[in-house]
N, CA and C atoms as an extended XYZ file, in Angstrom:
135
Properties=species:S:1:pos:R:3:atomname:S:1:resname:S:1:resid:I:1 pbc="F F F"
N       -26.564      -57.801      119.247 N   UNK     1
C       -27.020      -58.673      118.191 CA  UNK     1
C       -26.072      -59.875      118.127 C   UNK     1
N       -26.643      -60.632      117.610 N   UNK     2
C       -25.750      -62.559      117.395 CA  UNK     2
C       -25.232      -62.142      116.295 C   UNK     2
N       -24.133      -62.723      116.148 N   UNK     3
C       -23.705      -62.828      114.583 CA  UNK     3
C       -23.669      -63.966      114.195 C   UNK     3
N       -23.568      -64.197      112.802 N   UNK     4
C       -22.829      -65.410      112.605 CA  UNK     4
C       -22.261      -65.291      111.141 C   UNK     4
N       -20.695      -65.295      111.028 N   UNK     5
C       -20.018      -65.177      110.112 CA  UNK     5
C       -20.262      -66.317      108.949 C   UNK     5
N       -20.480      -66.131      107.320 N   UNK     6
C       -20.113      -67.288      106.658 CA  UNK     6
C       -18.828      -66.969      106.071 C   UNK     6
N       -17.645      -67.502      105.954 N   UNK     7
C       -16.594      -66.906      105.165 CA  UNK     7
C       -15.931      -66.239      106.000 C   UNK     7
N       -14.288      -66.297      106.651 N   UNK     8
C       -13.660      -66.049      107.373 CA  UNK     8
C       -12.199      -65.815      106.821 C   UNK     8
N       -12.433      -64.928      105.273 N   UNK     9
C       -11.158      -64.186      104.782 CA  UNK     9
C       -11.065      -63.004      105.022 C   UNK     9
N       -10.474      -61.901      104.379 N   UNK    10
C       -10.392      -61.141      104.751 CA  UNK    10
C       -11.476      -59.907      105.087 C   UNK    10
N       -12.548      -60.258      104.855 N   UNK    11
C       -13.644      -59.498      104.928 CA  UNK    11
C       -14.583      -59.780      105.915 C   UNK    11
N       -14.617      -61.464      106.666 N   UNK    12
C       -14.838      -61.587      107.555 CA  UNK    12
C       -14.246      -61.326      108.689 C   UNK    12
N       -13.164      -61.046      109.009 N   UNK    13
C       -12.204      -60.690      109.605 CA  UNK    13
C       -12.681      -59.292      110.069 C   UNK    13
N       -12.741      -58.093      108.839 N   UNK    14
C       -13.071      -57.077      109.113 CA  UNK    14
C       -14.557      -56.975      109.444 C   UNK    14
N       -15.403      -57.588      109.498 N   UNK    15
C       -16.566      -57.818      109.744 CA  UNK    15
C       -16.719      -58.156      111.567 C   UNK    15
N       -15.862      -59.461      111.649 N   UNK    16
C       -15.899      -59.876      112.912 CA  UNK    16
C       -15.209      -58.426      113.932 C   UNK    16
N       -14.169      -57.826      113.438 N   UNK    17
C       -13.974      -56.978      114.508 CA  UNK    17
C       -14.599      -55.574      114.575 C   UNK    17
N       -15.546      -55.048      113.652 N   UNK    18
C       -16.102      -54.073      113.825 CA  UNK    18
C       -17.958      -54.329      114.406 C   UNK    18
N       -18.209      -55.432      114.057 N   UNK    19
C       -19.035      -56.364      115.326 CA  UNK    19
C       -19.140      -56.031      116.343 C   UNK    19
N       -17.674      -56.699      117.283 N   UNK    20
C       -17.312      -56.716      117.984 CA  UNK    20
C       -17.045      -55.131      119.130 C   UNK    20
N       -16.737      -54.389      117.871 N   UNK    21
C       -16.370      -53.059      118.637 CA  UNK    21
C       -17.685      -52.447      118.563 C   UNK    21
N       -18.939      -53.122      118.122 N   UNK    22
C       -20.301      -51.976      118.444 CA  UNK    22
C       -20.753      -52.706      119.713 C   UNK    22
N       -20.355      -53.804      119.817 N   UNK    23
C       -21.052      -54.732      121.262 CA  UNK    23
C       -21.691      -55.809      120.686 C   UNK    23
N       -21.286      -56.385      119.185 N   UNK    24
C       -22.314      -57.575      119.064 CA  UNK    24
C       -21.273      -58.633      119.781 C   UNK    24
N       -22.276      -59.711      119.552 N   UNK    25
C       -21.666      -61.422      119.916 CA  UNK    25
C       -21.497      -62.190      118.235 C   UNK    25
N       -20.383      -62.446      118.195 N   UNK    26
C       -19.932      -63.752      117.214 CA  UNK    26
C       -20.410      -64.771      117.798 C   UNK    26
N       -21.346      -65.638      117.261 N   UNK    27
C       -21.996      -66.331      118.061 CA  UNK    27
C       -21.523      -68.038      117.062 C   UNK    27
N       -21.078      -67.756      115.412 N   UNK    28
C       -20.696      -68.884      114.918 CA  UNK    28
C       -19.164      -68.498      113.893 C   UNK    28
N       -18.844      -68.690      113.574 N   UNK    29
C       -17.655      -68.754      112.296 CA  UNK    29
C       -17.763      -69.756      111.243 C   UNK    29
N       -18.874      -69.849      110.016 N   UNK    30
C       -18.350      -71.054      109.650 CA  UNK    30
C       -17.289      -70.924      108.164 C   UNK    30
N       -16.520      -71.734      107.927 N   UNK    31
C       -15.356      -71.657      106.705 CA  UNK    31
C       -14.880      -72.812      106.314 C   UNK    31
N       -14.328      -72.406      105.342 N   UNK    32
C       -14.003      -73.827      104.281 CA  UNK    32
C       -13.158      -74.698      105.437 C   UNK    32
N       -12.639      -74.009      106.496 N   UNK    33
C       -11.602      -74.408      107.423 CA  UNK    33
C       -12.510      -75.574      108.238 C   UNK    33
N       -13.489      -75.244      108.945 N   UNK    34
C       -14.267      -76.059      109.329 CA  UNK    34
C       -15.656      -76.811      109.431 C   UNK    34
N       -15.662      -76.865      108.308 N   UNK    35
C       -16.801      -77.215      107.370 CA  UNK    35
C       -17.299      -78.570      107.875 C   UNK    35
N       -16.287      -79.397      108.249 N   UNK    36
C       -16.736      -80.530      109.285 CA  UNK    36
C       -17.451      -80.669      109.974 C   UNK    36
N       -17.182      -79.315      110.942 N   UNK    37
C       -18.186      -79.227      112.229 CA  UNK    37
C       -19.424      -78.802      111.892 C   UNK    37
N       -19.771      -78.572      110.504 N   UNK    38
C       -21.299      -78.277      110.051 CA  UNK    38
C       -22.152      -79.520      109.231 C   UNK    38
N       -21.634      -80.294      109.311 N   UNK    39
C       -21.444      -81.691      107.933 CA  UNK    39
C       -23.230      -82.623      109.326 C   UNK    39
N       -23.935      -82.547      108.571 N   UNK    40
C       -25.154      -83.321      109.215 CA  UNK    40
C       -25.352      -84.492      107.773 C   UNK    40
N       -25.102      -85.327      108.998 N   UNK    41
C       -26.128      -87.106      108.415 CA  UNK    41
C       -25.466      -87.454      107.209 C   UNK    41
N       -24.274      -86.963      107.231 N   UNK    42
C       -23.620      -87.416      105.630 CA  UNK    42
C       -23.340      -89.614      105.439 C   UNK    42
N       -24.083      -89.876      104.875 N   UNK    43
C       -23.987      -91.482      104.831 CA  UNK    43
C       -22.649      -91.670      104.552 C   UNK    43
N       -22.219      -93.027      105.200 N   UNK    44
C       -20.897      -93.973      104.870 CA  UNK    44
C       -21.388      -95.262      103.838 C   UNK    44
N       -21.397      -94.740      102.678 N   UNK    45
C       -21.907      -95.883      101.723 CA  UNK    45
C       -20.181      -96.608      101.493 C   UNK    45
Protein backbone atom coordinates (compact mmCIF):
# COMPACT_ATOMS: atom_id res chain seq x y z
CA UNK A 1 0.00 0.00 0.00
CA UNK A 2 1.14 3.95 -0.65
CA UNK A 3 1.15 5.91 2.24
CA UNK A 4 1.09 9.24 2.77
CA UNK A 5 1.82 10.75 6.14
CA UNK A 6 0.04 14.20 7.30
CA UNK A 7 1.90 15.24 10.50
CA UNK A 8 5.40 14.00 11.17
CA UNK A 9 5.59 14.11 15.22
CA UNK A 10 5.71 11.65 17.17
CA UNK A 11 2.98 9.55 15.98
CA UNK A 12 3.89 9.86 12.55
CA UNK A 13 7.05 8.61 13.17
CA UNK A 14 5.52 5.58 14.76
CA UNK A 15 3.22 5.26 11.97
CA UNK A 16 5.93 5.64 9.28
CA UNK A 17 7.95 2.75 10.76
CA UNK A 18 5.41 0.18 11.41
CA UNK A 19 4.31 0.88 7.61
CA UNK A 20 7.30 0.24 6.70
CA UNK A 21 7.87 -3.04 8.60
CA UNK A 22 4.46 -4.61 6.99
CA UNK A 23 5.94 -3.73 3.37
CA UNK A 24 4.09 -0.48 2.68
CA UNK A 25 5.69 2.54 0.61
CA UNK A 26 5.84 6.15 2.24
CA UNK A 27 5.09 7.58 -0.77
CA UNK A 28 4.67 11.51 0.79
CA UNK A 29 5.53 13.22 4.32
CA UNK A 30 3.78 16.33 4.52
CA UNK A 31 4.52 18.82 7.88
CA UNK A 32 4.51 22.09 9.18
CA UNK A 33 8.35 21.54 8.23
CA UNK A 34 7.60 21.54 4.64
CA UNK A 35 4.61 23.00 3.89
CA UNK A 36 6.30 24.94 1.05
CA UNK A 37 6.67 22.14 -1.07
CA UNK A 38 2.77 21.79 -0.98
CA UNK A 39 1.94 25.70 -1.35
CA UNK A 40 -0.01 25.79 -5.13
CA UNK A 41 -0.67 29.24 -7.02
CA UNK A 42 -0.27 31.31 -3.91
CA UNK A 43 -0.40 35.11 -5.59
CA UNK A 44 2.46 37.81 -5.05
CA UNK A 45 0.10 40.76 -4.51
Amino acid sequence: MKVALVGYGKMGKIIERIAKERGHQIVSIIDIDNQQDFEIGRAHV
